[in-house]
Residue frames as a rotation matrix with the C-alpha (Angstrom) as fourth column:
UNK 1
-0.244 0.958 0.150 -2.65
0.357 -0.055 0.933 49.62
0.902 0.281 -0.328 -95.38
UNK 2
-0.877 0.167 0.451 -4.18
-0.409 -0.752 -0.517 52.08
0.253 -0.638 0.727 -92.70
UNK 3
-0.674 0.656 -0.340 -6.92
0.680 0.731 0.061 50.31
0.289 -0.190 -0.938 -90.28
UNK 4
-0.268 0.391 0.881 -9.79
0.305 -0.833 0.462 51.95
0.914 0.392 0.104 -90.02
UNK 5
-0.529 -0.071 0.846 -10.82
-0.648 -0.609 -0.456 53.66
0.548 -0.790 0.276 -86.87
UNK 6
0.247 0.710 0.660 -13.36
-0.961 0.265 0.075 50.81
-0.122 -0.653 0.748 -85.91
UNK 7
0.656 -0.058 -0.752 -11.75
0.124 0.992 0.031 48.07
0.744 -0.114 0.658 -86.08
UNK 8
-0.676 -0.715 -0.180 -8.89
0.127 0.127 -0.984 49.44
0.726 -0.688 0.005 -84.05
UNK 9
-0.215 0.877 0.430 -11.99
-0.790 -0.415 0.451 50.47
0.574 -0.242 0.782 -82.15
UNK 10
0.510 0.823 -0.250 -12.98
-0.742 0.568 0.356 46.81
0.435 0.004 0.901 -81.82
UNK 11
0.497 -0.290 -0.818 -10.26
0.162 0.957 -0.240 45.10
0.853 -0.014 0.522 -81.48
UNK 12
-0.549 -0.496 0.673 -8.57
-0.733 -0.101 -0.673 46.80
0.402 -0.863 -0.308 -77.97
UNK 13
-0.744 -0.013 -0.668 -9.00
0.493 0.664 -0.562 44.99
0.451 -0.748 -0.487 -74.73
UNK 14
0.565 0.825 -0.014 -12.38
0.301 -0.190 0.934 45.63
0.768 -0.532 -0.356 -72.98
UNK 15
-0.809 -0.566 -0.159 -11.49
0.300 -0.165 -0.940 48.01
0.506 -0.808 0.303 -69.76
UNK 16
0.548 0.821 -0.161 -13.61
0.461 -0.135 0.877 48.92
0.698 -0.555 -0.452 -66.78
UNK 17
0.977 0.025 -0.211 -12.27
0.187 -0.573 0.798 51.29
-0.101 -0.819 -0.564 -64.75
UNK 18
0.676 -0.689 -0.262 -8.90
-0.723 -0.549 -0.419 51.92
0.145 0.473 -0.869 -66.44
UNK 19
0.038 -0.232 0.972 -8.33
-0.582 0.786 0.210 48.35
-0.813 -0.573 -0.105 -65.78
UNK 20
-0.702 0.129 -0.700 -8.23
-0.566 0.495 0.659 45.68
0.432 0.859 -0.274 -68.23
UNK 21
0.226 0.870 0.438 -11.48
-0.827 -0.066 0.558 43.64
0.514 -0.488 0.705 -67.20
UNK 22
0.332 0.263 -0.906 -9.99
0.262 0.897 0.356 40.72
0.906 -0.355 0.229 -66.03
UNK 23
-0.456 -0.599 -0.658 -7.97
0.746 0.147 -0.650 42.33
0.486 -0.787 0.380 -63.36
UNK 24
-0.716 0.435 0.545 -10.53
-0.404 -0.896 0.183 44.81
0.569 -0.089 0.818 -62.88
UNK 25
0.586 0.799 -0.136 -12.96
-0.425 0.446 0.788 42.11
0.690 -0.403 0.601 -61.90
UNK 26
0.140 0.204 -0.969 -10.62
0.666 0.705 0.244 40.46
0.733 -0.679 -0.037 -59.71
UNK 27
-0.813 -0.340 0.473 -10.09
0.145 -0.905 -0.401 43.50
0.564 -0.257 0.785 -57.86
UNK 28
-0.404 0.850 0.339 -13.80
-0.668 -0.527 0.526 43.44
0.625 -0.014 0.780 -57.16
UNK 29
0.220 0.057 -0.974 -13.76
-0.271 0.963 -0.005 40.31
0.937 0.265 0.228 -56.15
UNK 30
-0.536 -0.748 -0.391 -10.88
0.692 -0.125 -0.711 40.90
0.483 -0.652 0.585 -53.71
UNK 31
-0.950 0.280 0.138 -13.30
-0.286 -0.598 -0.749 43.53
-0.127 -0.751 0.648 -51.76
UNK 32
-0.080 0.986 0.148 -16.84
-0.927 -0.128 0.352 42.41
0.366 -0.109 0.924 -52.55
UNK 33
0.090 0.959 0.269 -16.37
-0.555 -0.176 0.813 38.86
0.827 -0.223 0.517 -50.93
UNK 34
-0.627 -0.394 -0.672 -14.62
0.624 0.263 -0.736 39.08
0.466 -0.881 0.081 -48.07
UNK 35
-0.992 0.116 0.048 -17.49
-0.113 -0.662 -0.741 41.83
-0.054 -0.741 0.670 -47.05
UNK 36
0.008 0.983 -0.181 -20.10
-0.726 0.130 0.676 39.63
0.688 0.126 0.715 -47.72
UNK 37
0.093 -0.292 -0.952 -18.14
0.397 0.888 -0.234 36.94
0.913 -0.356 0.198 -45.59
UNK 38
-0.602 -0.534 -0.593 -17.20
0.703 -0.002 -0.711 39.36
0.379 -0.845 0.377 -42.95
UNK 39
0.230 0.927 -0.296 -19.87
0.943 -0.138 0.301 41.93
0.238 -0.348 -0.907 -42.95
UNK 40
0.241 -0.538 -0.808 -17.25
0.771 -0.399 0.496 44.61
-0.589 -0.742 0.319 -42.05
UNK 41
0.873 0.344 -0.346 -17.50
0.190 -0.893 -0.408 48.20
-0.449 0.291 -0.845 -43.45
UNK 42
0.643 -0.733 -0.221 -13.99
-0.628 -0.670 0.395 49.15
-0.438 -0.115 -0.891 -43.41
UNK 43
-0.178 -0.598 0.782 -12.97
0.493 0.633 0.596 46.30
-0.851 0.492 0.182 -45.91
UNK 44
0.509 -0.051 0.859 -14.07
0.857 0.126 -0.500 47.98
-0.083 0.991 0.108 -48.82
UNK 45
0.664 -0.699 -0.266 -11.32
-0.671 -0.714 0.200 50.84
-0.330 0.046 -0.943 -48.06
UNK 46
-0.309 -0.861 0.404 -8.96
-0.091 0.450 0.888 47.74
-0.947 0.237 -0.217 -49.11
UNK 47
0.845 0.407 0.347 -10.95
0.305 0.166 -0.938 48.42
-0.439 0.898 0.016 -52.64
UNK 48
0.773 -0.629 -0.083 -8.13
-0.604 -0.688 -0.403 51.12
0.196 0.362 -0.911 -52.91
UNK 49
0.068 -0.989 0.132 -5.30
-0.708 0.046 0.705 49.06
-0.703 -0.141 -0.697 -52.23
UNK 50
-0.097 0.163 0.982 -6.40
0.287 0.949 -0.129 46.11
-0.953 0.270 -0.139 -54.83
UNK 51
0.865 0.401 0.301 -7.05
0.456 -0.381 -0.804 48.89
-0.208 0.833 -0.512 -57.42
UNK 52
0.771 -0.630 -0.097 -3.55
-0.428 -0.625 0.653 50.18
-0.472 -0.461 -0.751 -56.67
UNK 53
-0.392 -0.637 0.664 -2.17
-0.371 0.770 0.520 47.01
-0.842 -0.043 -0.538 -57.17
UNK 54
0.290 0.392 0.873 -3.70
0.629 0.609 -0.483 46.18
-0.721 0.689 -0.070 -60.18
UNK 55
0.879 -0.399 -0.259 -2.59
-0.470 -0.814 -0.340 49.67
-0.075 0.421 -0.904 -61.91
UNK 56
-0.269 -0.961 0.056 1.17
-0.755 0.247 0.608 48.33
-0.598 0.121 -0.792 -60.83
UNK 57
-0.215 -0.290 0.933 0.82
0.253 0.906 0.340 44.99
-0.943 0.309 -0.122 -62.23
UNK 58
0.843 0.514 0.161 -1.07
0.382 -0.360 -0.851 46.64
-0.379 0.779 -0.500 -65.36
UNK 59
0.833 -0.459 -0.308 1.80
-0.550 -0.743 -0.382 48.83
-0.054 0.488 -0.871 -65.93
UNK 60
0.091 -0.988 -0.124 4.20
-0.718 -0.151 0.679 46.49
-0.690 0.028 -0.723 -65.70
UNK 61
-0.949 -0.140 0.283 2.97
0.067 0.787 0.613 43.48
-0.309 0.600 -0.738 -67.78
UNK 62
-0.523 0.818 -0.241 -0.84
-0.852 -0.498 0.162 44.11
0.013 0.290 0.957 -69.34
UNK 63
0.397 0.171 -0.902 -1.28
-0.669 0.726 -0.158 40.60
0.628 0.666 0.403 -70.63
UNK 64
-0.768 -0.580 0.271 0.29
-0.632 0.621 -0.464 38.92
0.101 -0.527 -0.844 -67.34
UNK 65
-0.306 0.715 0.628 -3.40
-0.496 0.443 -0.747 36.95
-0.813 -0.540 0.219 -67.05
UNK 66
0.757 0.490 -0.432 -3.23
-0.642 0.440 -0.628 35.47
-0.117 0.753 0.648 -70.15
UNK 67
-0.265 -0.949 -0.173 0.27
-0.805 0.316 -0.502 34.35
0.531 0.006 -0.847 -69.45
UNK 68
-0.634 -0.011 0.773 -0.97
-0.586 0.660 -0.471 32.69
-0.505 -0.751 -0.425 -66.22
UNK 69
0.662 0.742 0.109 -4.43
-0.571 0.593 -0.567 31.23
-0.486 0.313 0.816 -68.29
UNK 70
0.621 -0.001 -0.784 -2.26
-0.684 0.489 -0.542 29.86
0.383 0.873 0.303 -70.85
UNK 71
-0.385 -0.879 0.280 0.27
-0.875 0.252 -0.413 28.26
0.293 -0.404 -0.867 -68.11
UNK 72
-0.421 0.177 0.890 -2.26
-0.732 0.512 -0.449 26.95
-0.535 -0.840 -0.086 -66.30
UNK 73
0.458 0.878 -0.140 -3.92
-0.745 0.294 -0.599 25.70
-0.484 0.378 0.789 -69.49
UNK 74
0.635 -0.194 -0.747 -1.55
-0.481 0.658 -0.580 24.00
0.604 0.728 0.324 -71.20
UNK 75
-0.428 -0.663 0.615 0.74
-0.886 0.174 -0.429 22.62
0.177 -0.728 -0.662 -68.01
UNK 76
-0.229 0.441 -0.868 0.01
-0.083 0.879 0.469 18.93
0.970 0.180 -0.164 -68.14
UNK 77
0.662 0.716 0.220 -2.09
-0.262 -0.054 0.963 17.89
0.702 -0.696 0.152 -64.86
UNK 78
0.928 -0.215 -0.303 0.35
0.370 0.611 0.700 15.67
0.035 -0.762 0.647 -63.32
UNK 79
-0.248 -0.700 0.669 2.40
0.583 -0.660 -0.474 18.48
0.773 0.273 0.572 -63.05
UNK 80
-0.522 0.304 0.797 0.01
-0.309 -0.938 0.155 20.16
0.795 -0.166 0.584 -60.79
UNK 81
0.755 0.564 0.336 -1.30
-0.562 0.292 0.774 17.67
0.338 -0.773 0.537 -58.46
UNK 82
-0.514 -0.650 0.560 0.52
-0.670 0.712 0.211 15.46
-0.536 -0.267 -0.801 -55.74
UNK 83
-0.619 0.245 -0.747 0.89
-0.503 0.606 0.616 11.98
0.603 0.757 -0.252 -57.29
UNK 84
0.526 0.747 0.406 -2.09
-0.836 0.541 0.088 9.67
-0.154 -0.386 0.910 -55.40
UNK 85
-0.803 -0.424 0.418 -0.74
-0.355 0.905 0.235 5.83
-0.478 0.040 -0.877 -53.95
UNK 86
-0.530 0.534 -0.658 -3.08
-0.590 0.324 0.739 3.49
0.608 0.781 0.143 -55.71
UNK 87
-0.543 0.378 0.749 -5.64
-0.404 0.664 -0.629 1.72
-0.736 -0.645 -0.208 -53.06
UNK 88
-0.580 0.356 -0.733 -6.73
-0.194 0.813 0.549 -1.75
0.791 0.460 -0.402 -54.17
UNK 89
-0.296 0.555 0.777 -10.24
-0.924 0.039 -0.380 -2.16
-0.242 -0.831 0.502 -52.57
């Protein structure tokens, strides 16, 4: 059975700048606030190296941020934190 043009339509990944959006947004992220923190023109020239670097990682694994959500999501806690002494007050 042949899908029709709008659902494949619908169903791709949402992009923004030839990005998928999640790594599109952190990109943005990665240059909009450290130059609200630092004030300093010449950080958002590191826009280009964060868009760079998202392209590579795009091209080499699309779907590597759902890998990491679903690690982090299903990775039992006490896995992820040191363990804490018990204090008897």
């Amino acid at each position: 059975m042949k899908q029709s043009v709008v659902v494949v339509g619908l169903s791709r990944q949402a992009q923004f700048f030839g990005l998928p959006l999640p790594y599109a947004m952190a990109a943005m992220a990665l240059t909009i606030i450290p130059f609200f923190i630092l004030k300093a023109i010449p950080w958002l020239l590191t826009g280009i190296l964060w868009y760079g670097g998202a392209r590579v990682v795009t091209a080499i694994n699309p779907n590597a941020h759902q890998v990491f959500a679903t690690t982090a999501r299903l990775t039992p806690a006490a896995l992820l934190r040191r363990k804490k002494a018990r204090r008897y007050v």
